[in-house]
C-alpha positions as CSV (number, residue, x, y, z in Angstrom):
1,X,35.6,-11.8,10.6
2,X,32.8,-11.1,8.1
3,X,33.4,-7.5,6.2
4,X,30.0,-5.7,5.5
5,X,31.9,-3.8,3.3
6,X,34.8,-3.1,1.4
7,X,34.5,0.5,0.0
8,X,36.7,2.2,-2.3
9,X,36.6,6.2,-2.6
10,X,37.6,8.0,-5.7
11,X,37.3,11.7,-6.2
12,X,36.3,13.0,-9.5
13,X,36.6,16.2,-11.4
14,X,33.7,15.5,-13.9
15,X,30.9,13.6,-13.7
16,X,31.9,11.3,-17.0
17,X,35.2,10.2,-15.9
18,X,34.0,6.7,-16.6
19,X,37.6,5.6,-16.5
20,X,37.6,6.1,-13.0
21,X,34.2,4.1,-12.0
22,X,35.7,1.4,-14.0
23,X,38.7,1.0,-12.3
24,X,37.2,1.2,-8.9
25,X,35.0,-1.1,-9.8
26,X,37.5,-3.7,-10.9
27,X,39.9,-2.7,-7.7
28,X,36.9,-3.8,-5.3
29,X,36.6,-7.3,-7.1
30,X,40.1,-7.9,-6.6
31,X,40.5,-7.1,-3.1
32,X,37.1,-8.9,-2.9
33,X,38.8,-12.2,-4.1
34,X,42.0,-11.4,-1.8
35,X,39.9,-10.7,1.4
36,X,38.0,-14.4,0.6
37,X,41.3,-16.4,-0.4
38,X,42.5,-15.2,3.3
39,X,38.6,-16.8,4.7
40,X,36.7,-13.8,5.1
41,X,33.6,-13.4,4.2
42,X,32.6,-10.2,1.8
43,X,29.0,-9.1,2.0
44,X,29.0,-6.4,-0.4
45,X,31.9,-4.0,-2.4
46,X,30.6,0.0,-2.9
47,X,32.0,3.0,-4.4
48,X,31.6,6.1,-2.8
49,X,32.6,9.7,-4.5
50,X,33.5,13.4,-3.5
51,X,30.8,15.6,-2.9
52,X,28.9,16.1,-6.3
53,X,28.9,19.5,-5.4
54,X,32.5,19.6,-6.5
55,X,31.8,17.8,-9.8
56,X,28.5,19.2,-11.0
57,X,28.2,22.6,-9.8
58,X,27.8,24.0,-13.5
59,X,24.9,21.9,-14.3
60,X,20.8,22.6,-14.3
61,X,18.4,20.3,-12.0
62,X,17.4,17.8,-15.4
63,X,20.8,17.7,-16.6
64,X,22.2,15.9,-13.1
65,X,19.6,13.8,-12.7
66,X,20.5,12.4,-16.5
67,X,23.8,12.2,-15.3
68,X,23.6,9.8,-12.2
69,X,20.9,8.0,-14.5
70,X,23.9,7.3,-16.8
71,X,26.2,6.5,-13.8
72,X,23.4,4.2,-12.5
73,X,24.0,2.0,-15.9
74,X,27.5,2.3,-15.9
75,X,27.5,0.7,-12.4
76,X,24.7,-2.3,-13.1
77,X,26.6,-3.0,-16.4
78,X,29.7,-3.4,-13.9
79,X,27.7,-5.1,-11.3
80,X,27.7,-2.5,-9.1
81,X,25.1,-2.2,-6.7
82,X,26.1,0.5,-4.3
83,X,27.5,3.6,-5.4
84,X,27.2,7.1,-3.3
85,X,27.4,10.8,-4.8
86,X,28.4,12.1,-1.7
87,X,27.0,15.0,0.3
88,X,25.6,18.2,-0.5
89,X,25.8,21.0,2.0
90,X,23.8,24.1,0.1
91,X,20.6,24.2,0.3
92,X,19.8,24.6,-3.2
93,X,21.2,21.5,-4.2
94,X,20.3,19.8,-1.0
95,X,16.9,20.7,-3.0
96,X,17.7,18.3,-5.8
97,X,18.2,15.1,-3.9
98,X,14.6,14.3,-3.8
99,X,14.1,14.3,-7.8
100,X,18.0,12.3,-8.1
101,X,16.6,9.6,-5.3
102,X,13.4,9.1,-7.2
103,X,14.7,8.8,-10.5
104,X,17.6,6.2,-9.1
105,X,17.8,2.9,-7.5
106,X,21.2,2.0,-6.3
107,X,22.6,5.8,-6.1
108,X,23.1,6.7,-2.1
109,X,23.3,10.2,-1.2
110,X,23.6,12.8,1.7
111,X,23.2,16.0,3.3
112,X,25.8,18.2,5.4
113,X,24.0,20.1,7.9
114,X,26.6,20.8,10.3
115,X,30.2,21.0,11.8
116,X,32.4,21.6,14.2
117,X,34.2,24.4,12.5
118,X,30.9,26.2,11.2
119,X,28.3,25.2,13.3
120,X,24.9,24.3,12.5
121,X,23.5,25.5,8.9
122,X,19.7,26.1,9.3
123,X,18.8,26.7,6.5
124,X,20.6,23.5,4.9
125,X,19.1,21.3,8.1
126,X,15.2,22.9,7.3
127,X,16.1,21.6,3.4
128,X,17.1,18.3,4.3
129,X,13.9,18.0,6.6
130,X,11.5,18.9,2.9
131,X,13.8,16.4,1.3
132,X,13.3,13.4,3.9
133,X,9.7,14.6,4.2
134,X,9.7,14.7,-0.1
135,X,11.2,11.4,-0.5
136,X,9.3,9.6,1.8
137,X,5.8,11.0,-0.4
138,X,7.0,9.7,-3.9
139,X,8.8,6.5,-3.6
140,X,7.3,3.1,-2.4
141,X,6.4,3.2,1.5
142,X,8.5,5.6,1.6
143,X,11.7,3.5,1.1
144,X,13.7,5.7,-0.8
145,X,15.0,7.4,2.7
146,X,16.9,4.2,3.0
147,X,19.6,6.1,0.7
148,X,19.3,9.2,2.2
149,X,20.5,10.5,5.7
150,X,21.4,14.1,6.9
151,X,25.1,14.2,9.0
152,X,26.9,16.5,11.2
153,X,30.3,16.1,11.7
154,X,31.2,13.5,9.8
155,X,34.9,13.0,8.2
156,X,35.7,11.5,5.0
157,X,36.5,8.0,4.9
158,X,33.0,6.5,6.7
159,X,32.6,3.2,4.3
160,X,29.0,3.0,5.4
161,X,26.2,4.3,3.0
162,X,24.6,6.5,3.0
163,X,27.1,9.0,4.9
164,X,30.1,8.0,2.9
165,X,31.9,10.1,1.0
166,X,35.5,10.7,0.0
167,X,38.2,13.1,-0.6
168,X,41.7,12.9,-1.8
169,X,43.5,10.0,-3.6
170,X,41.9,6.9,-4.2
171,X,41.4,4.5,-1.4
172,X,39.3,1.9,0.5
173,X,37.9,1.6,3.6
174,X,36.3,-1.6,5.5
175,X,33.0,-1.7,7.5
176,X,32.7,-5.0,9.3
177,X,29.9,-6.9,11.3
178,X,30.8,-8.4,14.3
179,X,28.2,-9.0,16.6
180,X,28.5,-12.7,16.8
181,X,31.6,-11.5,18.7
182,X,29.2,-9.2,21.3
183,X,27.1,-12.2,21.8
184,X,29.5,-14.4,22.5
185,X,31.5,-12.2,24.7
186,X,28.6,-11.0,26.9
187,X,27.1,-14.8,26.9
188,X,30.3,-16.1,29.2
189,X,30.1,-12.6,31.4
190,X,28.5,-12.3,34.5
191,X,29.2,-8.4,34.9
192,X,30.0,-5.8,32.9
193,X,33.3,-5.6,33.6
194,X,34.4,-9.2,32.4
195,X,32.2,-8.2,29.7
196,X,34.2,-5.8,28.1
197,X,37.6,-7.6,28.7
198,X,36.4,-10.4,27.2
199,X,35.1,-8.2,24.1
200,X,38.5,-6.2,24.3
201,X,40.6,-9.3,23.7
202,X,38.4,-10.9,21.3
203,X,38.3,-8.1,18.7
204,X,41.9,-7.0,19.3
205,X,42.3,-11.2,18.3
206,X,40.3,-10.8,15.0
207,X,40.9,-7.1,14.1
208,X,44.7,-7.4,14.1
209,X,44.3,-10.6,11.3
210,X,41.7,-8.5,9.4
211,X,44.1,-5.1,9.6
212,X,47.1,-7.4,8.5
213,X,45.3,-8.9,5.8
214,X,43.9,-5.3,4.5
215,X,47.6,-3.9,4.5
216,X,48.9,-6.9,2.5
217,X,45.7,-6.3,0.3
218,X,46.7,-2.4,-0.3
219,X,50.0,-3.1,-1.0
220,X,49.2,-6.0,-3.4
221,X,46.4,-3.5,-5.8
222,X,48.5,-0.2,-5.0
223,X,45.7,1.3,-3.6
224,X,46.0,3.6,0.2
225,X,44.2,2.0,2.9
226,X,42.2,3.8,5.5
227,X,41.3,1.4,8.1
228,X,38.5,-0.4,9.7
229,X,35.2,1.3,11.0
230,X,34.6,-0.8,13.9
231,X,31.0,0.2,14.5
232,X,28.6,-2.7,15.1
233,X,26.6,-3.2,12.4
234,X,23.4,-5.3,12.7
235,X,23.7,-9.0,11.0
236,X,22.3,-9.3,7.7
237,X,20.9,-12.5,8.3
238,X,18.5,-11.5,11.1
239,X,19.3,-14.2,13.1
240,X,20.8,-12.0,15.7
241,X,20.7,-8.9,17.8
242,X,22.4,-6.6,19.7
243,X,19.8,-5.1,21.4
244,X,19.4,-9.4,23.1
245,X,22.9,-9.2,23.5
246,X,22.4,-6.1,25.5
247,X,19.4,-8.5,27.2
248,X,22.0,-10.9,28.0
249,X,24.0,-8.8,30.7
250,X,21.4,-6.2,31.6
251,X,19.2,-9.3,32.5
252,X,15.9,-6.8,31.4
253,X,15.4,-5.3,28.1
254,X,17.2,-3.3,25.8
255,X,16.0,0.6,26.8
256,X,15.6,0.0,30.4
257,X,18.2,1.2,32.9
258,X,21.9,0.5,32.3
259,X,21.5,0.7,28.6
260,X,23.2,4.0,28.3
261,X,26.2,1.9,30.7
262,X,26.5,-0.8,28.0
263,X,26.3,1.6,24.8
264,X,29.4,3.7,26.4
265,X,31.1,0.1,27.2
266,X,30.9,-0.5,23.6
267,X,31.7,2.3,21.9
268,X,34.5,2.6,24.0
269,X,35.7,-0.9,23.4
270,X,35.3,0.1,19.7
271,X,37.9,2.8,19.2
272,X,40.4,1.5,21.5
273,X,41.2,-1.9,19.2
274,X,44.8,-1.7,18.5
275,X,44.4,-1.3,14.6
276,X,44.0,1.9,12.0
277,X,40.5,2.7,12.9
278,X,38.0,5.0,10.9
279,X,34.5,6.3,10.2
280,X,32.4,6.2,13.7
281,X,33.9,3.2,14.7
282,X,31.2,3.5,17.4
283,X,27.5,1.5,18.0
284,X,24.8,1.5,15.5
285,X,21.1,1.4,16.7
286,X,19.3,1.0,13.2
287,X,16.0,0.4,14.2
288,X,14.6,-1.1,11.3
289,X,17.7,-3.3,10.3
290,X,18.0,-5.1,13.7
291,X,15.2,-7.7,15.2
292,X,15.4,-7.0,18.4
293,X,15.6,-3.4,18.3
294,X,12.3,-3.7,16.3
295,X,10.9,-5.8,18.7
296,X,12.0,-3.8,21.7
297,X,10.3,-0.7,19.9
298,X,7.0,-2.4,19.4
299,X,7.0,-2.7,22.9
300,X,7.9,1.0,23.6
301,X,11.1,-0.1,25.8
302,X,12.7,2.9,24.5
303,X,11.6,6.0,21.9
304,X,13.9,8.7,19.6
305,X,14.8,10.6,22.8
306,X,16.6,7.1,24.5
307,X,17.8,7.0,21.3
308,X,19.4,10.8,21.0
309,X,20.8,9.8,24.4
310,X,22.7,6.9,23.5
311,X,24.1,8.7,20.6
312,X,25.4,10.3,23.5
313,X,28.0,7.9,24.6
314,X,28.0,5.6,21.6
315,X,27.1,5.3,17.9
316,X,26.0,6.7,14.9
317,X,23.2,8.8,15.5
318,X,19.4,8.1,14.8
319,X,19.4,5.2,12.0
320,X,16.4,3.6,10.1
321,X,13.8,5.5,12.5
322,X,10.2,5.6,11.6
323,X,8.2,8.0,12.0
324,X,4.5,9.3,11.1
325,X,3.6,10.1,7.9
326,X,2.2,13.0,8.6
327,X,5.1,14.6,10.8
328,X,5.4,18.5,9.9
329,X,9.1,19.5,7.8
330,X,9.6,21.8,11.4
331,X,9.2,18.7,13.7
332,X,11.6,16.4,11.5
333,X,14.3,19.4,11.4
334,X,14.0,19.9,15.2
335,X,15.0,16.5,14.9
336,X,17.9,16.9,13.3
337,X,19.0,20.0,15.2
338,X,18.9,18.1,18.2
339,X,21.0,15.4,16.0
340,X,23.4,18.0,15.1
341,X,23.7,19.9,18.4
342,X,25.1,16.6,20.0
343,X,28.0,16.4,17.3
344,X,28.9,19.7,17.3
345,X,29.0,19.7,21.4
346,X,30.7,16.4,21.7
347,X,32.6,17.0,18.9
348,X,31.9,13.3,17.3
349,X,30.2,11.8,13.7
350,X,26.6,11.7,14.0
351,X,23.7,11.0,11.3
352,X,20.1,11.1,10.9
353,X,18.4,8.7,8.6
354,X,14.3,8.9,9.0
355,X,11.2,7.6,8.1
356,X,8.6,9.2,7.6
357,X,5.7,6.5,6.9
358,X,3.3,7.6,4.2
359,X,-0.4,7.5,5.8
360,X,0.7,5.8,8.8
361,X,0.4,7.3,12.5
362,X,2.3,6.3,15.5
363,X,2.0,2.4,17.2
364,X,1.0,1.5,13.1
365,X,3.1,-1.0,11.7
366,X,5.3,-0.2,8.9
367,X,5.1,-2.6,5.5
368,X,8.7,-2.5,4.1
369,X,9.5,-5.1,1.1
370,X,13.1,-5.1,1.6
371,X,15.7,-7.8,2.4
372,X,17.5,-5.6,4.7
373,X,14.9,-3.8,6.7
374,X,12.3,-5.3,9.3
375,X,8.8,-4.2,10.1
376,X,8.4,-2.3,13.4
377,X,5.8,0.1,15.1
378,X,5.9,3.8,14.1
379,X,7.2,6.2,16.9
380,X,5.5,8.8,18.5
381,X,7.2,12.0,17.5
382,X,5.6,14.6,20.2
């Protein structure tokens, strides 16, 4: 079982508690080393935080982007190379992330636009739009979105970035990729049914090692464990693709009909593995992060509304979508309320992380120079 990621959540009072950062840092190379002596593969270790909110609501606009500068070298001096601030949910500090996302490089942040309790914030949603539409106008290609995404819904305890963020004692959490296991699963299926028994019994196999393994681990460093987030993450390698594992079974392409069937399959397979599950443990559709789900969009097989459907049944919500440059701040928050509406109604984690392409236009091409994205076309947003 290869672990995307092990990542450990500590919750600070003040943003110097340097202590702290050290000490997480240090607990993920251990359990890095213990996760590899039992033969699984680590792909990367991250910190996540409580909201900043919490730990920096008595200081002005300059004096926190200082601050995560400093905590930017505190983490490359401890060869850290994903850390997350957590979430802010007022608007006026949902404000700020644009000027801390510029001024960073490995600092991963979010915005709280809605939940089940409250509902949907407006005016928090319409900030996070300027900030997604801001971000994407004053870093490269508009990259820096990549550590950004508004949420609704979402618990703590998600170890995927950017959503992550963490509350109470400290504690680690483990995202894993395991679509070699989809492929092989719906590769000896002739139906959909044998399908998901064979996937059933073939994660339940290599969950329960990986959930044993993480429990010796806790016990081992002291540290509380959370549990896996099952959600299908795309392989890093690019070598495969769940949207041609999807292909496999449908026997047509990923978007056409019974792709909404398959996404509910899965996500239902997801959280019923008989381990401590957490986060969405559901099915990510990052559309830039995944080759087939790229290619599928270049040929228009599916568009954002297939993909607000899906979220539906399944996964995580609208991930790595690209969209026009010139998209207006009231279109992209639409977006989002439609994002959010779905997580509030279906009670379920959902996120929105966007793309707005500087001076590109829909059926364009996007230019990323980044190891974990792939170029697609640029969807229509109508």
């Amino acid at each position: 079982m290869i672990i995307r990621a092990i990542t450990t959540g500590i919750s600070l009072d003040y943003p110097h508690e340097r202590e702290k950062i050290k000490q997480a840092a240090e607990l993920n190379r251990q359990a890095k080393n213990l996760f590899e002596q039992f033969g699984h593969k680590v792909q990367t270790t991250r910190i996540t935080t409580n909201s900043w909110e919490e730990y920096l609501k008595n200081f002005d606009i300059n004096e926190i982007v200082n601050i995560f500068q400093d905590i930017e070298k505190l983490c490359e001096d401890l060869n850290i190379s994903f850390f997350n601030i957590g979430y802010a949910s007022k608007p006026q500090n949902i404000a700020v992330i644009p000027e801390i996302n510029k001024s960073t490089s490995i600092i991963y942040s979010s915005s709280k636009i809605a939940d089940k309790e409250t509902g949907i914030n407006f005016e928090s949603t319409l900030e996070s739009a300027k900030a997604i539409k801001r971000i994407s106008q004053e870093t490269e290609n508009g990259y820096g979105n990549f550590r950004f995404c508004a949420w609704a819904n979402c618990n703590s305890g998600i170890p995927f970035f950017p959503t992550a963020y963490h509350e109470g004692n400290t504690s680690f959490a483990l995202g894993i990729e395991c679509s070699d296991l989809v492929m092989q699963s719906f590769a000896i299926a002739n139906n959909i049914q044998i399908a998901e028994k064979s996937l059933r019994s073939l994660l339940a196999e290599e969950l329960t090692k990986l959930a044993d393994h993480a429990e010796k681990i806790s016990a081992k460093l002291g540290i509380n464990y959370n549990g896996i987030d099952t959600s299908l993450a795309p392989p890093l390698d690019k070598q495969t693709s769940i949207a041609f594992a999807y292909e496999q079974l449908m026997g047509s392409k990923f978007g056409y009909q019974g792709t909404l069937t398959i996404s509910g399959m899965l996500t239902r397979v997801l959280k019923s593995v008989p381990v401590k599950i957490c986060g969405y443990s559901g099915l990510m559709l990052p559309v830039c992060e995944d080759l087939g789900l790229a290619a599928r969009a270049n040929e228009q097989t599916y568009d954002i509304t297939n993909l607000l459907l899906y979220s539906a049944v399944c996964g995580c919500g609208l991930d790595t979508v690209p969209i026009p440059g010139d998209i207006s701040i009231e279109k992209i928050a639409a977006i989002l309320m439609d994002m959010a509406t779905l997580a509030i109604k279906l009670d379920k984690p959902l996120s929105a992380r966007l793309f707005p392409i500087p001076g590109k236009k829909a059926g364009e091409m996007t230019a990323f120079n980044s190891p974990y994205l792939v170029d697609c076309k640029i969807f229509a947003v109508d």
